[in-house]
SENURO-719658 format. One record per residue (C-alpha): x, y, z. Coordinates in pm, whole numbers, plus 50000, padded with zeros to 5 digits. Layout:
XYZ...
***
This chain:
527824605848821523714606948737523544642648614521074671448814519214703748717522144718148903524564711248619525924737448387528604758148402530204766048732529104803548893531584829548794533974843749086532654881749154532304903849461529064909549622526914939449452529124932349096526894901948988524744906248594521724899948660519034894748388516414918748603517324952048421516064983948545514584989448225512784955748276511784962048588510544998548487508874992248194507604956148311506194967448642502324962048628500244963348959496434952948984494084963549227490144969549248489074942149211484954934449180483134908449035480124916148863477744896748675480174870548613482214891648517485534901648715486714940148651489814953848776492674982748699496084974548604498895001848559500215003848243503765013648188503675016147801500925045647875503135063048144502095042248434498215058248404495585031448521492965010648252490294996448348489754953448256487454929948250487254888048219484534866648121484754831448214486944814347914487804845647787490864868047783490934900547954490004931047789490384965747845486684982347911487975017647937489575038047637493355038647535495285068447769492145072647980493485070948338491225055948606492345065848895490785093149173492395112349406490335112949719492675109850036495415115149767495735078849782492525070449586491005030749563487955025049466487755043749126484965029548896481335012548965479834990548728476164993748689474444970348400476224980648075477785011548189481215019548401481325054648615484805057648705486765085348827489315102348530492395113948658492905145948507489865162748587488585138548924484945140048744482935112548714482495096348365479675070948229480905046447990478425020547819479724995647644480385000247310480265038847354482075070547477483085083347812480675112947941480935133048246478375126148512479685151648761480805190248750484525195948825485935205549168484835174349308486335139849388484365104349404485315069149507484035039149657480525042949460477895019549492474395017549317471595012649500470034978049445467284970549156464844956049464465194996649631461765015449553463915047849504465105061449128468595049848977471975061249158474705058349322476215062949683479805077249658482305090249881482665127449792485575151649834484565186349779487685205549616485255239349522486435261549798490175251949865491995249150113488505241350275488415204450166484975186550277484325146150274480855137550256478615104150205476225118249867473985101149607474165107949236470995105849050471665084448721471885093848464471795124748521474715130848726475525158248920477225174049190475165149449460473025151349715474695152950031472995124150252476275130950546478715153950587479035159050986482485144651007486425147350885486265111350685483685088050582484265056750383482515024150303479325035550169477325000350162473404998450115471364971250222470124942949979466204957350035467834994649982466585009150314469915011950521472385023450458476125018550661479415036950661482085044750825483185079650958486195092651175487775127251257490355144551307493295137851507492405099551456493465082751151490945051451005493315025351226493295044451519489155047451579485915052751328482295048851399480355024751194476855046851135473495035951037470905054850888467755051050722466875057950334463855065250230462965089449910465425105149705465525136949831463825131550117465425141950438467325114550651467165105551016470045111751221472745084451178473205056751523476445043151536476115007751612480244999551657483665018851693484725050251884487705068551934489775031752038488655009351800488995013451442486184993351246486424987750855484684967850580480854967550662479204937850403475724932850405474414899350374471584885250183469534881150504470444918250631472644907750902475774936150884479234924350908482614946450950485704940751124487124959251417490034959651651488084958251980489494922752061493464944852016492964924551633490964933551375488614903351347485234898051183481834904351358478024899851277475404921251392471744915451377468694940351369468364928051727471264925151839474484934251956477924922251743479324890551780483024877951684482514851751423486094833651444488014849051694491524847151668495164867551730495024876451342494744907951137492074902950944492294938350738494704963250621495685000550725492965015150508495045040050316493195032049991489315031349958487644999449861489494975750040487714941350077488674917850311486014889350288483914878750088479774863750219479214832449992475384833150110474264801350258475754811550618479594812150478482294831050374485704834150292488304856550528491604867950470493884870750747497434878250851499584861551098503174873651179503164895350843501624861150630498774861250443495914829450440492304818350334489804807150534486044790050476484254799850799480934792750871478924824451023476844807751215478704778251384482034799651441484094774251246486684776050980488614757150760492514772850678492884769350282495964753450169497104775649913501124786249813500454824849842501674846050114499374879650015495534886249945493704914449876490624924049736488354894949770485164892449594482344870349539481894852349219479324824949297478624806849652480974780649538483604805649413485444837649509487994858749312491154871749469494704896149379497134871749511500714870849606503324842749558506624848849717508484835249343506094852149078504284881848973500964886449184497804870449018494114873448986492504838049106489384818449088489364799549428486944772749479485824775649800485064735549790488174722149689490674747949741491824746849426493134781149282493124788548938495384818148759493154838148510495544869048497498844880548583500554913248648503024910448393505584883948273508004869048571510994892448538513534865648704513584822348682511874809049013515534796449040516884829249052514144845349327515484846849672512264841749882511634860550208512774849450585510304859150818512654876851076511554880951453514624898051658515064920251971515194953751951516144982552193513884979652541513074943352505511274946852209510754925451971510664933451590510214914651246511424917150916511744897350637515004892850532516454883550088519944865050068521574874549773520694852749471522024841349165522634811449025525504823748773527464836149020529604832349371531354856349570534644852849658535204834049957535524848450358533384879050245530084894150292527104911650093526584945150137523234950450287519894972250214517424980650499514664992950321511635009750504508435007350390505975042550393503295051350593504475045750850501185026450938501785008150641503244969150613506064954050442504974914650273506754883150181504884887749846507664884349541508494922549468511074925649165512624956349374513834936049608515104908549341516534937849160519194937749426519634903549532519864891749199523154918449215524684902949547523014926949807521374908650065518094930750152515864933150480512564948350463511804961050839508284959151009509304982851262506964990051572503925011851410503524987551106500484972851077499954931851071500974922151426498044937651597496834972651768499374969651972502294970851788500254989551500500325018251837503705015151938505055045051715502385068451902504435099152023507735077451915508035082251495511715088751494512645070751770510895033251740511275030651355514755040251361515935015351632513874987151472515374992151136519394992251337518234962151530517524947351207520654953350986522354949951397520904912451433522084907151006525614913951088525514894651422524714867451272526984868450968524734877650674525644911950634528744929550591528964955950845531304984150635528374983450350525124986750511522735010350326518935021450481516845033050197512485044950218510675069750060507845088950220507695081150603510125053350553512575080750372512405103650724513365073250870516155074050655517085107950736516945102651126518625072151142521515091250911521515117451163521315098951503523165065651470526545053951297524975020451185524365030750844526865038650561524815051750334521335061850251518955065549991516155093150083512735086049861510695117249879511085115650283510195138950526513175167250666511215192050837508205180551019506785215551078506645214350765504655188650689502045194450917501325228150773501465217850385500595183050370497055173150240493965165750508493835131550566497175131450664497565168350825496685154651143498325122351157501685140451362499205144351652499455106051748502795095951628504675129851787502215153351932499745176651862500735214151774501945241551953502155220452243504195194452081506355222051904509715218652041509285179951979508685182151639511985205651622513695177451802512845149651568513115167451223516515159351060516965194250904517845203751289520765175051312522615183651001525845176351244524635141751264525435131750907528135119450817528095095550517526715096950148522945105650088521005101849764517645119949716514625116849483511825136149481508755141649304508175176849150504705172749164504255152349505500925172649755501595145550041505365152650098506375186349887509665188549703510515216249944511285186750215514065166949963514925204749852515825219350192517845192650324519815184149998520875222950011521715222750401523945191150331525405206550038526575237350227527915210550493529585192750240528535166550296527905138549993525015139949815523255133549513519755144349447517235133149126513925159349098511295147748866509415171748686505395157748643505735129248869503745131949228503975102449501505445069349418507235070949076504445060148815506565065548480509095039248313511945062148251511475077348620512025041448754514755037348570516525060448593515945059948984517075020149024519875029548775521465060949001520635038449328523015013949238525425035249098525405051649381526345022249601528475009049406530995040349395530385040849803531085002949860533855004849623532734982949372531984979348991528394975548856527564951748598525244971148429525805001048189525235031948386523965067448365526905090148508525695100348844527825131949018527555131449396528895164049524531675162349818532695126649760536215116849824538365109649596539045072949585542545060149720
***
């Protein structure tokens, strides 16, 4: 017999959920690097990476061509602001200098190479998405940021403003007559400037007004603003000024978010028109979905049933050419040259990486990874797009992870235990992207579906609006339809099926827990328990998201009774485990804290993990850890089976005794 890469020792005999795998949870917590921001300046690419060694704060890189990356901003300086809570967009590079926003204090700081950080702004304010106004502009030096005023809380103001360099400042307020703005974007001769703005109830995917509006003088007072695009039913994002002044930005008018151009003269026009998503829920500033080469071209992202690709389009004749690339995620595109654009890619077996794309060839070069690869490619199960019916004729999607492990086999005639994990938002979007949570459990013998319920984005305004007046009720049955349709069709074993989120995904948790026997156990991520709750203490972009998904308040107030799991404590029946953030302003510890007590008193099982100094999403090694560690723990002494790994003790109060 010719030997194959297959031989080696024959895969050791052990029940689902029991199997070693060589992705640790202290791998995976302190190996877990993320990159985002990413500009190209100069040549030069810049971007932040987390750093776990550092407690998960945020340094800011650079990368010359030929040249490893270097860190630009100081050792346990954390760039990272806090506008909309969720930041993006935290640094500007200007010349030699970087402004980017430091965590602790929000201020702006000027770094110049080769020197130290000084503040450029007073405290009480927040800045992101900054950016200078061009060296052709007749005006003085600065910069046009998105502002959150924190001076007179709980009165929180967003404004568009312009900071004088180098002096700083608090800025001058150039618009301030709505709820939101974002996307501050000057035009290559300095006289226009665009931006987006929205209010309150709407949410940036729901409807925003792309504004125009006239610079002259610093200090001198602006014309009214004309919005050119958007309105209450169309949400438009990304304006990008060309070289010639035409304005590009993508909206959903088409019930897509495609790309259109609009001249001085004219009215917009759909450049490739298609059923794709060609941008993101914009919960983070900065996001960049294309990138203008000059010359009449340009390079689009765009989505398609929950999958990422590249395209070359030409602006003018309306045609594109589909890269053919092995990624499955793209974010942050930039310009490096007209032949050349820069991209934070996803690959559904590796870590994600920053690439050089030649726009000519399609060929993709690596320059930077987040991180090492945690697993073999062997041992990665890659995602299964999903597409499955749901209750009222629906259908949903999902992407669905076998277990996977080379080393080992279950015993025969059995099944894996499953996790349906819910991703936040809940306008939000689960990818096919390789994510080491998810191989963190296949690599153990769970099999693992990660639900794009109705209300994720992706799939179009449509579906993005199908959780409007229904969070609670759509989410829930998409995520039992999925783990339903698993053990239908014999990949999941229907006595060991676990839901886990956190945020909106962990109320989803809760509610399925509390409504539906599907589930046998749950794992509750910072999740929402009282939504009355919520809506008074939450922070403002988000305090008047529960108008759309269940209704606006008082009128809505016996709804929002009706769908908050602290008010269906009869409906749960089977373990919980909680973690919450003691720090966290978007969901408060009091949500985790009221319903862990309530099931307590029940007696109900439950287990709960607070973190003192961590806020929203675990950012700290040990937290992660320890988090993963208790998660499977957790399973495995409700599934009835024996981790692998060396374990923390976990107590979970009113379990049974085993038999």
């Amino acid at each position: 017999m010719t030997a194959s890469a297959h031989d080696g020792p024959p895969p050791l005999i052990a029940p689902y959920g029991s199997w070693a795998s060589p992705l640790t949870a202290e791998a995976l917590g302190t190996g877990r690097v993320t990159l985002d921001d990413l500009r190209s300046v100069n040549g030069r690419l810049y971007w932040t990476e987390t750093q776990p060694s550092a407690g998960g704060i945020s340094a800011l890189f650079n990368l010359a061509p030929d040249t490893p990356a270097t860190q630009v901003s100081p050792a346990g300086i954390n760039v990272r602001t806090r506008v909309h809570e969720y930041g993006g967009a935290p640094y500007v590079i200007v010349g030699d200098t970087a402004y980017y926003s430091e965590f602790k204090d929000q201020r702006l700081h000027a770094l110049k190479t080769g020197g130290a950080p000084k503040p450029l702004t007073p405290p009480g304010y927040r800045y992101a998405d900054c950016t200078p106004m061009p060296a052709s502009a007749a005006s003085a030096p600065a910069l046009i940021c998105v502002r959150q005023d924190h001076t007179a809380p709980p009165h929180v103001r967003n404004a568009v403003v312009r900071l004088p360099l180098p002096d700083g400042g608090p800025g001058e307020v150039l618009y301030s007559d709505s709820d939101f703005v974002a996307y501050p974007r000057v035009s290559p001769d300095g006289r226009r400037l665009a931006f987006i703005s929205w209010n309150h109830p709407n949410m940036p995917w729901d409807g925003t007004e792309l504004k125009l509006v006239t610079l002259d003088g610093a200090g001198a007072p602006l014309p009214a603003p004309v919005t050119v695009a958007g309105g209450p039913a169309e949400s438009v994002l990304d304006p990008q000024w060309d070289a010639d002044g035409t304005l590009y930005f993508i909206s959903d008018r088409s019930g897509y978010w495609n790309l259109y151009s609009m001249r001085s003269t004219g009215s917009p026009h759909a450049v490739w028109p298609r059923p794709a998503e060609f941008a993101r829920s914009l919960w983070t500033l900065g996001q960049s979905n294309y990138a203008l080469l000059g010359r009449g071209r340009a390079v689009l992202r765009f989505g398609e049933q929950g999958v990422d690709k590249l395209a070359v389009v030409d602006l003018e004749q309306g045609t594109g050419r589909v890269l053919d690339l092995p990624y499955v995620e793209y974010t942050q595109l930039t310009r490096i040259d007209p032949g050349h654009v820069a991209a934070i890619a996803g690959s559904p077996d590796a870590p994600p990486a920053i690439l050089r794309i030649d726009v000519n060839t399609g060929n993709a070069q690596p320059l930077h990874r987040a991180g090492q690869a945690l697993l073999a490619c062997s041992s990665v199960s890659i995602a299964v797009p999903l597409h499955f019916p749901s209750a009222h004729g629906r259908m949903s999607h999902a992407f669905y992870y076998a277990p996977k492990n080379p080393a080992y086999q279950a015993p025969p005639a059995t099944l894996p235990p499953l996790i349906a994990f819910v991703h936040g938002g809940p306008t939000s979007q689960a990818s096919p992207a390789y994510a080491p949570r998810n191989q963190f459990w296949t690599s153990r013998g769970f099999a693992v579906v990660d639900v794009n319920y109705g209300g994720s984005a992706g799939y179009g305004r449509a579906y993005r609006q199908a959780l409007n007046g229904n969070w609670g009720i759509v989410d829930v049955e998409d995520v039992i339809a999925a783990a339903r349709y698993l053990v239908t069709t014999g990949r999941a074993d229907p006595a060991r099926t676990a839901i886990s989120g956190g945020s909106a995904g962990g109320y989803t948790v809760l509610v399925a827990l509390s409504t539906s026997d599907v589930f046998r156990a749950g794992a509750d991520y910072y999740g929402v328990s009282d939504m009355t709750a919520l809506a008074r203490d939450t922070h403002k972009f988000e305090s008047r998201y529960l108008d759309s998904l269940i209704g606006p308040l008082p009128q809505a107030q016996s709804v929002y009774a009706s769908r908050s799991p602290l008010n269906h404590l009869d409906g749960f029946k089977v373990p919980l485990i909680v973690f919450q953030g003691a720090e966290d302003p978007i969901v408060p510890p009091n949500q985790s804290a009221l319903i862990v007590e309530a099931l307590r008193a029940r007696g109900v099982p439950v287990a709960y993990l607070l973190y003192p100094g961590e806020s929203h999403g675990f950012r700290k090694p040990e937290n992660v850890i320890r988090s993963l560690q208790a998660e499977l723990s957790f399973y495995g002494q409700i599934f009835g089976f024996t981790p692998a790994d060396p374990l923390p003790p976990l107590a979970i109060d009113h379990l049974p005794a085993a038999s």
